[in-house]
GUVOKOL-980903 format. One record per atom (N, C-alpha, C, O, CB): x, y, z; residue in three letters. Coordinates in steps of 0.001 Angstrom, whole numbers, padded with zeros to 6 digits, always signed. Glycine has a CB too. Example, Ala and Ser with C-alpha at 12.3 -4.5 7.8 and 13.67 -1.06 7.14 Angstrom:
REM residues 2
+013190-005690+007800ALA
+012300-004500+007800ALA
+013200-003300+007800ALA
+014236-003319+008465ALA
+011308-004473+009046ALA
+012850-002250+007080SER
+013670-001060+007140SER
+012900+000030+007870SER
+013409+001138+008039SER
+014084-000598+005725SER
***
This chain:
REM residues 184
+047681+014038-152604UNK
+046931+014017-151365UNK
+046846+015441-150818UNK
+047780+016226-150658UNK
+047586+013057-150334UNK
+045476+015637-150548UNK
+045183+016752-149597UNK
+046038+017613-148554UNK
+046763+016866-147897UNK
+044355+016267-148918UNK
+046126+018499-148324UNK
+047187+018920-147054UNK
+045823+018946-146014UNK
+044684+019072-146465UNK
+048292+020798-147246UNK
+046151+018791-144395UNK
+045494+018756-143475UNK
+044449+019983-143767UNK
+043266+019870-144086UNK
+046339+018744-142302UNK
+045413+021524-143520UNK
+044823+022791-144001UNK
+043671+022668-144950UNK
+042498+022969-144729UNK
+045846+023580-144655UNK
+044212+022163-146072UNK
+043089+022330-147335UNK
+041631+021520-147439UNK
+040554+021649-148020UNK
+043846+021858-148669UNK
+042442+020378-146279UNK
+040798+019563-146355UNK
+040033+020224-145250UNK
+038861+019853-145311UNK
+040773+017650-145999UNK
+040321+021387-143878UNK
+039810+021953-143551UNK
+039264+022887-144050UNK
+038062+023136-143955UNK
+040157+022023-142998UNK
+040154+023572-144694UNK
+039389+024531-145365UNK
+038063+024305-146394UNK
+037418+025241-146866UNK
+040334+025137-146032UNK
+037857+023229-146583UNK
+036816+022236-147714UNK
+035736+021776-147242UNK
+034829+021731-148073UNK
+037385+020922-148266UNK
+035362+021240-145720UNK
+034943+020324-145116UNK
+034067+021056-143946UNK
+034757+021793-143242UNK
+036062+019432-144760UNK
+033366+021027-143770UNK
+032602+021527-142495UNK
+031678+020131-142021UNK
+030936+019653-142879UNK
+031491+023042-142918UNK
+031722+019568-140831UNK
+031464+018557-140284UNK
+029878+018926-139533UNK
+030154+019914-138853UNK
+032735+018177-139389UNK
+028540+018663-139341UNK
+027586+018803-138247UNK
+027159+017185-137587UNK
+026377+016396-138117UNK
+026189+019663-138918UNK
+027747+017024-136584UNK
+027395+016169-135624UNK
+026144+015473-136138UNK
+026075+014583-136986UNK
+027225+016865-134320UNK
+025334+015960-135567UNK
+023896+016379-135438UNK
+023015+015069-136155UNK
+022273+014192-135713UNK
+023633+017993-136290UNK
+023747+015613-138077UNK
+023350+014918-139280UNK
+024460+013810-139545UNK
+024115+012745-140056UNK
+023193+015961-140526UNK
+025611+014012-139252UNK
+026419+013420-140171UNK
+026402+013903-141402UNK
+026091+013154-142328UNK
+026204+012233-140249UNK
+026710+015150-141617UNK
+026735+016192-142926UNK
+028370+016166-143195UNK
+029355+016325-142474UNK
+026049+018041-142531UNK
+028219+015968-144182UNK
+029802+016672-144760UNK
+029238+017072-145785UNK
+028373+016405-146353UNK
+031293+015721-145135UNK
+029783+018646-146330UNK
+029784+019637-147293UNK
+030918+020011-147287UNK
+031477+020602-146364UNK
+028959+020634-147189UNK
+031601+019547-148846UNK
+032553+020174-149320UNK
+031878+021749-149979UNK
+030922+021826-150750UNK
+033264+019125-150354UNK
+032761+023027-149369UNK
+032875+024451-149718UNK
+032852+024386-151024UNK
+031923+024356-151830UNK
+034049+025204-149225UNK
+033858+024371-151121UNK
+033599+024708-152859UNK
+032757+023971-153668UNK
+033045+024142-154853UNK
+034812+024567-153685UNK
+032013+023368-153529UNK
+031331+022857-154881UNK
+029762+022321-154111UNK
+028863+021725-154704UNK
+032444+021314-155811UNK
+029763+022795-152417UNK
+028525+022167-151760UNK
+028003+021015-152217UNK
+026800+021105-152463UNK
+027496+022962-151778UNK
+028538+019862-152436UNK
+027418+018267-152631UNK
+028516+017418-152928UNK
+029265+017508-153901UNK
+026009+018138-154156UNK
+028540+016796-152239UNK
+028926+015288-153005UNK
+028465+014166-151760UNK
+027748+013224-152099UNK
+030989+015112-153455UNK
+028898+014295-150301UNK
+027978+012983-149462UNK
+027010+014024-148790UNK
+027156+014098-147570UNK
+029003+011788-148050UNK
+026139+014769-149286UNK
+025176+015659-148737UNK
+024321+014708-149677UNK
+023149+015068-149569UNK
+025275+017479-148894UNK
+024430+013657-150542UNK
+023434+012514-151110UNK
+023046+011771-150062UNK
+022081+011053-150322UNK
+024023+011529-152171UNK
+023641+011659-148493UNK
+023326+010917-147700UNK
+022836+011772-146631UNK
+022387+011122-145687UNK
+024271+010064-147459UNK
+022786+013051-146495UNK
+022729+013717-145594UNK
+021067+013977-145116UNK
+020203+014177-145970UNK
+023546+014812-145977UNK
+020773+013947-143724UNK
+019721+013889-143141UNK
+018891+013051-143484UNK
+017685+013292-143525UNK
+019276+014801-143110UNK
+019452+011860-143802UNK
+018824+010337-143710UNK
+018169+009430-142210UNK
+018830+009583-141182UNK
+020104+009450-144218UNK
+017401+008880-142163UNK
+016882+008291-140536UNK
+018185+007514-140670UNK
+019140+007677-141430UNK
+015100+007181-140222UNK
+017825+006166-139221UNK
+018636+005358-139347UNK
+018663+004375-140542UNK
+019627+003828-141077UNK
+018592+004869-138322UNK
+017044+004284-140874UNK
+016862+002287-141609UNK
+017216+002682-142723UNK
+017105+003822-143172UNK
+015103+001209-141795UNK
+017690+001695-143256UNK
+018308+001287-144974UNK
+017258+001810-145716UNK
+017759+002103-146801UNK
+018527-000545-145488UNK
+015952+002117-145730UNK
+014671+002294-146635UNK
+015143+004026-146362UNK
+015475+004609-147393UNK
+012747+001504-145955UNK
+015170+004544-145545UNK
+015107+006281-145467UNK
+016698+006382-146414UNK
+016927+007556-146706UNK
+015176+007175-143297UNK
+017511+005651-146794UNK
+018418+005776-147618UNK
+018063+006681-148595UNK
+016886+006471-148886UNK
+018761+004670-148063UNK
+018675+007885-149447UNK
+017654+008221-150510UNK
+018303+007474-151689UNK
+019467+007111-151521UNK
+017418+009918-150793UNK
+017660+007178-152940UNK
+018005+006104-154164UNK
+019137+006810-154408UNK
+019204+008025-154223UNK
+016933+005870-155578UNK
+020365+005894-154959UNK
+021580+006591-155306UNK
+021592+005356-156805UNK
+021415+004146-156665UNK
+023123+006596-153812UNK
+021831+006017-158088UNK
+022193+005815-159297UNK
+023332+005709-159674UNK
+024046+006688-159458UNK
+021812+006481-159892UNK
+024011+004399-160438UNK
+025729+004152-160628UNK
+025618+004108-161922UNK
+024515+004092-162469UNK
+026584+002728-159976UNK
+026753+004082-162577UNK
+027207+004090-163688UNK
+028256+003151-163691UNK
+029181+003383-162913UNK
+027506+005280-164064UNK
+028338+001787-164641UNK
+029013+000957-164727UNK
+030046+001581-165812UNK
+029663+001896-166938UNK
+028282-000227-164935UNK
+031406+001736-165373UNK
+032488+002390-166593UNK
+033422+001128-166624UNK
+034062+000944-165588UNK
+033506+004089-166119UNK
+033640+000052-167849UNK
+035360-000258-167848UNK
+036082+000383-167288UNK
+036094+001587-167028UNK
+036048-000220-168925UNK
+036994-000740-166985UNK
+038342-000263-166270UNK
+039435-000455-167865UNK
+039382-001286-168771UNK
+038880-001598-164547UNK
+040178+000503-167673UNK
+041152+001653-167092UNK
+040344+002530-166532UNK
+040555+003033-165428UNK
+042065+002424-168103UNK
+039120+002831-167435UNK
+038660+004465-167228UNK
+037770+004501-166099UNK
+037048+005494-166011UNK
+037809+005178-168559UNK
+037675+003526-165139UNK
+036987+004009-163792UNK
+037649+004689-162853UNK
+037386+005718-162231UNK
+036509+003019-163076UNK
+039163+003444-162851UNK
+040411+004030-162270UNK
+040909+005390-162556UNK
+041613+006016-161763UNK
+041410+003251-162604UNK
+040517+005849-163743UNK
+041061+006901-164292UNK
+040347+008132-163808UNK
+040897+009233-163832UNK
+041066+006759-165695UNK
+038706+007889-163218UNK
+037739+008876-163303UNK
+038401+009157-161853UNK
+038759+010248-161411UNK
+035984+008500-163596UNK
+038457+008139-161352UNK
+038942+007822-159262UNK
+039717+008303-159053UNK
+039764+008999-158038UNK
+039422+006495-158467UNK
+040843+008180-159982UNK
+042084+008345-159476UNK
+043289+009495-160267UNK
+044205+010108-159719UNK
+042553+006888-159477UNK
+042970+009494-161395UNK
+043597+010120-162470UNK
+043188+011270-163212UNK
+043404+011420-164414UNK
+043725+009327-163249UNK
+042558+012125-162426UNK
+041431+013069-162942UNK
+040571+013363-164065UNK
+040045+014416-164425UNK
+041786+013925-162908UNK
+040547+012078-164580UNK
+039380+012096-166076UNK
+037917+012137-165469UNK
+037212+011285-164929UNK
+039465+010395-167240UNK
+037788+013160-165705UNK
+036540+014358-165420UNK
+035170+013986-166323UNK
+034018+014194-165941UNK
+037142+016125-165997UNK
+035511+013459-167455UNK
+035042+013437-168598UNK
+034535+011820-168792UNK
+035444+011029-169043UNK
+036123+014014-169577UNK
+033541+011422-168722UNK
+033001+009766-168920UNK
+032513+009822-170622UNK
+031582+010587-170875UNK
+031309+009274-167624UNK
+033086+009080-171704UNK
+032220+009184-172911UNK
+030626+008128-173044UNK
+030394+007096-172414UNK
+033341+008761-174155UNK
+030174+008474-173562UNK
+028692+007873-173743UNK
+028440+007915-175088UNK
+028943+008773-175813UNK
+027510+008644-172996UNK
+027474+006794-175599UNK
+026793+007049-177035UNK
+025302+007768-176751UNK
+024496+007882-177675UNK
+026569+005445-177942UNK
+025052+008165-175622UNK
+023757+008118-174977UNK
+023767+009298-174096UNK
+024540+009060-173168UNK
+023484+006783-174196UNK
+023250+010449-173986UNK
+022781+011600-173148UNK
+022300+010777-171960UNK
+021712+009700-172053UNK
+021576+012608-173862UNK
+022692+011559-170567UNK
+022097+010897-169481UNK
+020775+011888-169351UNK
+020523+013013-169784UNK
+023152+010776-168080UNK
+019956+010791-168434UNK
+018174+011745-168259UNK
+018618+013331-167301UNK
+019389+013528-166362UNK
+016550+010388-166784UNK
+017668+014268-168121UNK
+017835+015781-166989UNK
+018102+015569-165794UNK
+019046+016115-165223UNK
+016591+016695-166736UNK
+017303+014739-165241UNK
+016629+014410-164037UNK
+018708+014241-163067UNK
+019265+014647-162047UNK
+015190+012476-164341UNK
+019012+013471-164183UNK
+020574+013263-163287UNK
+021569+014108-163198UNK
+022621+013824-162625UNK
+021375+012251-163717UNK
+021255+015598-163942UNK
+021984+016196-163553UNK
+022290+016733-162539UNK
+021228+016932-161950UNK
+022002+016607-164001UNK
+023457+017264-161694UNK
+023543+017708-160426UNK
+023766+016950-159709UNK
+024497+017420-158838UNK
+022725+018241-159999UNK
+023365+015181-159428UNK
+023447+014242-158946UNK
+024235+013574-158573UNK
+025061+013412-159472UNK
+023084+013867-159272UNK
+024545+012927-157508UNK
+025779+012204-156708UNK
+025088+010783-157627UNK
+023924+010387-157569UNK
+025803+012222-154442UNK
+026283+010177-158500UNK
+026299+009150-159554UNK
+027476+007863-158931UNK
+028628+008238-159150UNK
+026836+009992-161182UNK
+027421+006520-158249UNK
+028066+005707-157647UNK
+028729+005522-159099UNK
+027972+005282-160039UNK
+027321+004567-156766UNK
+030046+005617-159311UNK
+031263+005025-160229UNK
+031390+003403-159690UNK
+031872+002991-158635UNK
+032939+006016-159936UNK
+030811+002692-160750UNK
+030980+000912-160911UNK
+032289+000756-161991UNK
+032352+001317-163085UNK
+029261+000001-161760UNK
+033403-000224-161360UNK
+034423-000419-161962UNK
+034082-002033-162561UNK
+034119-003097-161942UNK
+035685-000134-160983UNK
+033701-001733-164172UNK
+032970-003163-164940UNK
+033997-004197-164690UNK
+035123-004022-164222UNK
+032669-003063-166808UNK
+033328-005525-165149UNK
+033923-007011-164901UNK
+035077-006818-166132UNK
+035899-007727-166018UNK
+032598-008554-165160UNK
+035364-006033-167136UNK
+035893-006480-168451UNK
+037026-005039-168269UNK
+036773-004120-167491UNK
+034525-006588-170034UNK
+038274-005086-169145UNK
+039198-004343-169235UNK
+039466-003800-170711UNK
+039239-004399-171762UNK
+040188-004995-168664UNK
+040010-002509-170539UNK
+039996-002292-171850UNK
+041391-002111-172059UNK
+041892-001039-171719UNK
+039121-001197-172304UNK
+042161-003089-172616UNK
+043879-003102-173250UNK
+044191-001683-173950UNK
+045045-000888-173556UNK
+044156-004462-174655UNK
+043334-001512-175072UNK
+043317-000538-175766UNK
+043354+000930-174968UNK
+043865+001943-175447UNK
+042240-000772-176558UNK
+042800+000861-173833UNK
+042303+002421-173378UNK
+043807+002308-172137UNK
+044450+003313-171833UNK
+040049+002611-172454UNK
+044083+001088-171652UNK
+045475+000843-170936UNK
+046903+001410-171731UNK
+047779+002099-171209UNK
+045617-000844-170763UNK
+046871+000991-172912UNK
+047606+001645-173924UNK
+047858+003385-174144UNK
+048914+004015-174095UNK
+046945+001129-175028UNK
+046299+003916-174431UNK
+045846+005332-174517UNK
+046610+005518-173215UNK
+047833+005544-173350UNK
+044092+005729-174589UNK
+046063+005673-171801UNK
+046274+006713-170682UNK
+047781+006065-170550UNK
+048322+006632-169600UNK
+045076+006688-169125UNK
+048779+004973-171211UNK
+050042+004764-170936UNK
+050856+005824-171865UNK
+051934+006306-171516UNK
+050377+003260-171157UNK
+050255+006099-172994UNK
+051097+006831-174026UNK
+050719+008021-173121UNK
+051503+008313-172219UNK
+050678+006819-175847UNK
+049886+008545-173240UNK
+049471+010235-172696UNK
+049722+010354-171599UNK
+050138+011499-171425UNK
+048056+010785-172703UNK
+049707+009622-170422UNK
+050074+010207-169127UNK
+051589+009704-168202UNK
+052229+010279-167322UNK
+048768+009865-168267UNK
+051748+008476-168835UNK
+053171+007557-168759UNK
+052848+006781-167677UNK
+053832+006491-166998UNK
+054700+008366-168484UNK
+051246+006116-167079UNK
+051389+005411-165666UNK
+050892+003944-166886UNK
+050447+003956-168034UNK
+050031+006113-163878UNK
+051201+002962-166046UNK
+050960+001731-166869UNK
+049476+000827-165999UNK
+049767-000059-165195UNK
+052683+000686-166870UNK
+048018+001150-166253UNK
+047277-000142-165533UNK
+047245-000995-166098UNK
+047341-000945-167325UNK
+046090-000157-165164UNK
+047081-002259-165349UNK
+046641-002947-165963UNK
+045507-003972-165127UNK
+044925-003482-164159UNK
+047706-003403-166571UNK
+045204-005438-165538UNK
+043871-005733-165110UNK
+044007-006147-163742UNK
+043035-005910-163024UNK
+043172-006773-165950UNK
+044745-006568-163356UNK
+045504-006908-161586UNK
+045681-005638-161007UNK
+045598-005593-159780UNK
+047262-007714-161490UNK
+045899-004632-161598UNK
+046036-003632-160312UNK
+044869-002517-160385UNK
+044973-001436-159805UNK
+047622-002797-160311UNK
+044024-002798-160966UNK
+042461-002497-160870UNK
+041575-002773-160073UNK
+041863-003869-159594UNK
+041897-002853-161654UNK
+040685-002414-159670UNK
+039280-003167-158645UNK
+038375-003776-160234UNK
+038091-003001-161147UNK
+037909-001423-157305UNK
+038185-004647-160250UNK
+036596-005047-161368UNK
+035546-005554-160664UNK
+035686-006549-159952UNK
+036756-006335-162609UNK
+034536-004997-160782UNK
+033037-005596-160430UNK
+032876-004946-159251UNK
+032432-005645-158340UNK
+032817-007285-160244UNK
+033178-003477-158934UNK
+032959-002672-157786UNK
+032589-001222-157492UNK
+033044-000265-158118UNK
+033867-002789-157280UNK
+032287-001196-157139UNK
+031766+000547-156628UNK
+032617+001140-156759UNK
+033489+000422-156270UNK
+031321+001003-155222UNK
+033130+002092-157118UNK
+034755+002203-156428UNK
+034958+003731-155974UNK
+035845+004144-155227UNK
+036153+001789-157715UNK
+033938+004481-156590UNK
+033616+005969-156135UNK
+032091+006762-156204UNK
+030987+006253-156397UNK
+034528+006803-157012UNK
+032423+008094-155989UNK
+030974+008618-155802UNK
+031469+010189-156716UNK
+032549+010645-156341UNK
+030334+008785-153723UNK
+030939+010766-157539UNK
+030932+011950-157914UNK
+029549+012532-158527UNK
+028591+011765-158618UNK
+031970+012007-158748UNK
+029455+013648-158875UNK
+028702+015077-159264UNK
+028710+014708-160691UNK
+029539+015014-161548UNK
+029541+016716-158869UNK
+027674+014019-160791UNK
+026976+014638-162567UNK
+026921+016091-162971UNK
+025796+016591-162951UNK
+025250+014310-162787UNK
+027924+016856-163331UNK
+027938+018119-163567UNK
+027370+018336-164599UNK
+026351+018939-164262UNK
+028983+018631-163562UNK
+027379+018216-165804UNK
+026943+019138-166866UNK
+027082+017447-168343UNK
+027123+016290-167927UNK
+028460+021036-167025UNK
+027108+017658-169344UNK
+026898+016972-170209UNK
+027470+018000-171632UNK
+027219+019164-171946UNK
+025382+016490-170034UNK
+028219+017076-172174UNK
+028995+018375-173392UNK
+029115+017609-174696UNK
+029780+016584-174839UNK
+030902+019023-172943UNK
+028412+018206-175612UNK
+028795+017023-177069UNK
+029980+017661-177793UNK
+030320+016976-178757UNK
+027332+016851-178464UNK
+030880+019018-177582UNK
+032393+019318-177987UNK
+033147+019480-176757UNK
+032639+019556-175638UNK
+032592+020663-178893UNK
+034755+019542-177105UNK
+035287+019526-175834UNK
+036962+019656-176776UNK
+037143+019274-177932UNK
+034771+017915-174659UNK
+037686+020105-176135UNK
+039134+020426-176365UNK
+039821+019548-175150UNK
+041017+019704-174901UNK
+039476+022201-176283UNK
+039096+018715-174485UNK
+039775+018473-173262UNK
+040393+016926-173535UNK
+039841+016147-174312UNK
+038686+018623-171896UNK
+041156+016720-173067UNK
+042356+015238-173225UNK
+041366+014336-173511UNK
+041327+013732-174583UNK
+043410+014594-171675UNK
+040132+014124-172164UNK
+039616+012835-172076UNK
+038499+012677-172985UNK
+037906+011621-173208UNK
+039236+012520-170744UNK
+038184+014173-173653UNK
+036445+014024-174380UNK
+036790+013365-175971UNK
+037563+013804-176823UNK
+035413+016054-174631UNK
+035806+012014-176011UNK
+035845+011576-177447UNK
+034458+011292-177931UNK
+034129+010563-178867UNK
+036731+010310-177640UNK
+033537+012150-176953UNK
+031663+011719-177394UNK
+031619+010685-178122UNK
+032592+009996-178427UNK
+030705+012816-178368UNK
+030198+010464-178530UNK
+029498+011824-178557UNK
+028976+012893-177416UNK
+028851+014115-177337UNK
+028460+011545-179168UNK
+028784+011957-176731UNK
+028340+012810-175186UNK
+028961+012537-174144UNK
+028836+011526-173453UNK
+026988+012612-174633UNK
+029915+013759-173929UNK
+030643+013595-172869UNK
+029957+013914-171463UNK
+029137+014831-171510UNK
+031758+014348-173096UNK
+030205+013162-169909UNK
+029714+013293-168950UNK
+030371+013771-168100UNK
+030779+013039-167199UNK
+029283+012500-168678UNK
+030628+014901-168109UNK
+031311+015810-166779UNK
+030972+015480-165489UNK
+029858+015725-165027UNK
+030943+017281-166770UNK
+032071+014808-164722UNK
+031835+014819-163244UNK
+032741+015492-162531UNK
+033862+015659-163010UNK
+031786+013584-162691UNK
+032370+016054-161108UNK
+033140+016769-160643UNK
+032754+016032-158902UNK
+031860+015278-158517UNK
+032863+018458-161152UNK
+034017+016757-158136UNK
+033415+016146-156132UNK
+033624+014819-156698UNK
+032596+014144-156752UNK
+031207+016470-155229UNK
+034769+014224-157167UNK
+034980+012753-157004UNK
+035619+012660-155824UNK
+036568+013343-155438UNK
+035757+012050-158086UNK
+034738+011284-154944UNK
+035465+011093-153816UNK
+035794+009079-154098UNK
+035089+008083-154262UNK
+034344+011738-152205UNK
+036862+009305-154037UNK
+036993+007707-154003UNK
+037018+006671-152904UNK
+037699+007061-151956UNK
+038058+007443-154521UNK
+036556+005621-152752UNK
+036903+004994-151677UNK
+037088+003729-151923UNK
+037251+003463-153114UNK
+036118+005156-150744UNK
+037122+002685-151036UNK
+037725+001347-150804UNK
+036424+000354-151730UNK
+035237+000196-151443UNK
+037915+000975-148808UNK
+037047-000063-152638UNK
+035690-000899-153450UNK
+035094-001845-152778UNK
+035532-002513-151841UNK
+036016-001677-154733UNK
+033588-001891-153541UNK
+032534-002438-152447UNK
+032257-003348-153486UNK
+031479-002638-154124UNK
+031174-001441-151734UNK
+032335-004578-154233UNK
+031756-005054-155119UNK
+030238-005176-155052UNK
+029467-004831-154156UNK
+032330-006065-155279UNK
+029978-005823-156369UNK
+028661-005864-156478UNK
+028710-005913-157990UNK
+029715-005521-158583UNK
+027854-004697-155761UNK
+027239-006566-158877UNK
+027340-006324-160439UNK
+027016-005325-160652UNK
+026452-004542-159889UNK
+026695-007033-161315UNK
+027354-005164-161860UNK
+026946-003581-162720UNK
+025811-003930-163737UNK
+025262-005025-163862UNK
+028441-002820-163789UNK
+025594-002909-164362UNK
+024471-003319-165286UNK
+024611-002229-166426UNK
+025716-001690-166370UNK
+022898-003319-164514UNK
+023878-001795-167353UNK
+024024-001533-168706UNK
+023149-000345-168076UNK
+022526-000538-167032UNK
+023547-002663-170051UNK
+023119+000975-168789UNK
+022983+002356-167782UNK
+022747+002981-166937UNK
+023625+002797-166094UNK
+022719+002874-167807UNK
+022116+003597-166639UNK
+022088+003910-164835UNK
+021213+002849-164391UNK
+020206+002305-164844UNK
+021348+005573-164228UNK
+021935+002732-163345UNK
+020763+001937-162418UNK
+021193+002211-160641UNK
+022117+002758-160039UNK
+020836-000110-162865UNK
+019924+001476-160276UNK
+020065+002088-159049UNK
+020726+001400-157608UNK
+020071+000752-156792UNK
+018781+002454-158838UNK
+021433+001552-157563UNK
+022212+001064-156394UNK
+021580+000554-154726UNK
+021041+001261-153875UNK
+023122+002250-156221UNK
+021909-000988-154692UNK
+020664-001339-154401UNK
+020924-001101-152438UNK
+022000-000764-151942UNK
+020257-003134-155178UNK
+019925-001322-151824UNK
+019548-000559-150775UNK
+020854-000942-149669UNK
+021483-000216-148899UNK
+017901-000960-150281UNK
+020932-002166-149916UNK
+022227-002700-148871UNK
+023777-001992-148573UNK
+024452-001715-147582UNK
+022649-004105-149457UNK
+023915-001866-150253UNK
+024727-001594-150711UNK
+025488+000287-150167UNK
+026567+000715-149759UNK
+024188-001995-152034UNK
+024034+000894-150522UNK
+024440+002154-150114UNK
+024578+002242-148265UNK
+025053+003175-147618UNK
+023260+003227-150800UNK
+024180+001362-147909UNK
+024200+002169-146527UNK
+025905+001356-146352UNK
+026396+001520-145235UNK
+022552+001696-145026UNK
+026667+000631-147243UNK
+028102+000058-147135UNK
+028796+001586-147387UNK
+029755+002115-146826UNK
+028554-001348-148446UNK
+027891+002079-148484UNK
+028963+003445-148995UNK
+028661+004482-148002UNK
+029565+005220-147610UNK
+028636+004191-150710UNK
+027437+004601-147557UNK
+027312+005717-145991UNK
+028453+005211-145280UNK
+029376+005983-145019UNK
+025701+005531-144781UNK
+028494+004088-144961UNK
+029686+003567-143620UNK
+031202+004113-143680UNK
+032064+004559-142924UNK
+029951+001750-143665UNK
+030966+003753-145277UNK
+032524+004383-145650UNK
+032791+005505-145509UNK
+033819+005860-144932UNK
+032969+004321-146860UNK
+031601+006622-146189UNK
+031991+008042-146347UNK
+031853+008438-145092UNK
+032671+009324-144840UNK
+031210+008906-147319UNK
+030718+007987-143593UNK
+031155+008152-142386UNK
+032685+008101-142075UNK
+033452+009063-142060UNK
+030511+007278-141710UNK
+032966+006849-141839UNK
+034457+006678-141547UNK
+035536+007888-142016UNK
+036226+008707-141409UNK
+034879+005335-142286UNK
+035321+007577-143307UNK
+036327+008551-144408UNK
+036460+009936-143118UNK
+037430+010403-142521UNK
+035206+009195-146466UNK
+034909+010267-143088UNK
+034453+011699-142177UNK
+035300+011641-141080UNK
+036094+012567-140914UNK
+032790+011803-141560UNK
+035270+010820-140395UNK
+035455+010698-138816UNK
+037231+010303-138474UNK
+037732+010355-137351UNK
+034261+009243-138187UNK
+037993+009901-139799UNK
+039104+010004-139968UNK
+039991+011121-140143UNK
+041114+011170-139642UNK
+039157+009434-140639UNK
+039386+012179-140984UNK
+039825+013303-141184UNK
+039381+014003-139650UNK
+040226+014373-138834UNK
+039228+013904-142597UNK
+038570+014059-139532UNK
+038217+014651-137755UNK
+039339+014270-137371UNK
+040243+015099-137271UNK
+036882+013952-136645UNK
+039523+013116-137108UNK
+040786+012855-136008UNK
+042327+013317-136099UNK
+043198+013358-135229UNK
+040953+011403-135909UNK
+042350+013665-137529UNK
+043601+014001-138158UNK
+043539+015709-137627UNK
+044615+016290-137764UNK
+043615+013634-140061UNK
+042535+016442-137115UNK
+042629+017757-137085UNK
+042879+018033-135991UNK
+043026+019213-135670UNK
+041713+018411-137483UNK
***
């Protein structure tokens, strides 16, 4: 967890918009930023349905790295991408992050069938030296912010997160906002 300091130092708040910009990396709820009020001025936000372990893992455990058989479109790079934690578990990949990192998930102490975060489509890599990359196409995300799962179904590659839904994840990342305010 954050120290008070560091999430100041990260965070610059404008009334105004309801802007939050994280400093270092400028974007991650600037996907919601200078939106009207109605659910339609929402702008489209795109999820990615991942099995669990590895949603938990992207949320919570710093796996940076999403594998794919499939390049995501140009168009998504740079992009604030909703992390969907799928209906199904993977034993096998529970096993993997138990040997390599020593924490044990399993399917009860997971969220399934939920939103469960928001991060930065950074870049796209078909080699990698890094723990989590096993491509072919690895999906670099970065500005993961996690929050309280919102269910809902997932679907088979990007798709778009439907209108209701996001203004649940505005509410949150408000709150999230207006919590840390109070903490300062």
């Amino acid at each position: 967890m954050e120290s008070r300091a560091s999430v100041k130092a990260k965070v610059r708040y404008r009334a105004s918009t309801l802007k939050v910009v994280p400093f270092k990396d400028q974007l991650l709820t600037t996907a919601f930023a200078g939106a009207e009020s109605t659910l339609a001025s929402f702008p489209p936000l795109k999820a990615l349905t991942v099995r669990q372990p590895w949603a938990t893992a992207i949320r919570d455990l710093g796996k940076h790295i999403e594998n794919r058989t499939w390049a995501p479109p140009e168009a998504a790079l740079g992009q604030v991408i909703a992390i969907h934690a799928g209906h199904s578990f993977d034993e096998a990949g529970a096993d993997w992050i138990a040997a390599r990192l020593g924490i044990m998930l399993t399917s009860k102490a997971v969220p399934l069938g939920a939103i469960i975060a928001l991060a930065r489509l950074q870049r796209v890599v078909e080699e990698s030296d890094d723990l989590w990359f096993a491509g072919p196409y690895g999906w670099e995300f970065a500005d993961v912010l996690p929050f309280e799962p919102l269910p809902c179904r997932g679907k088979l590659g990007l798709w778009t997160v439907p209108t209701e839904l996001r203004q649940r994840i505005r509410v949150q990342l408000n709150q999230q906002m207006s919590d840390i305010l109070m903490k300062t």
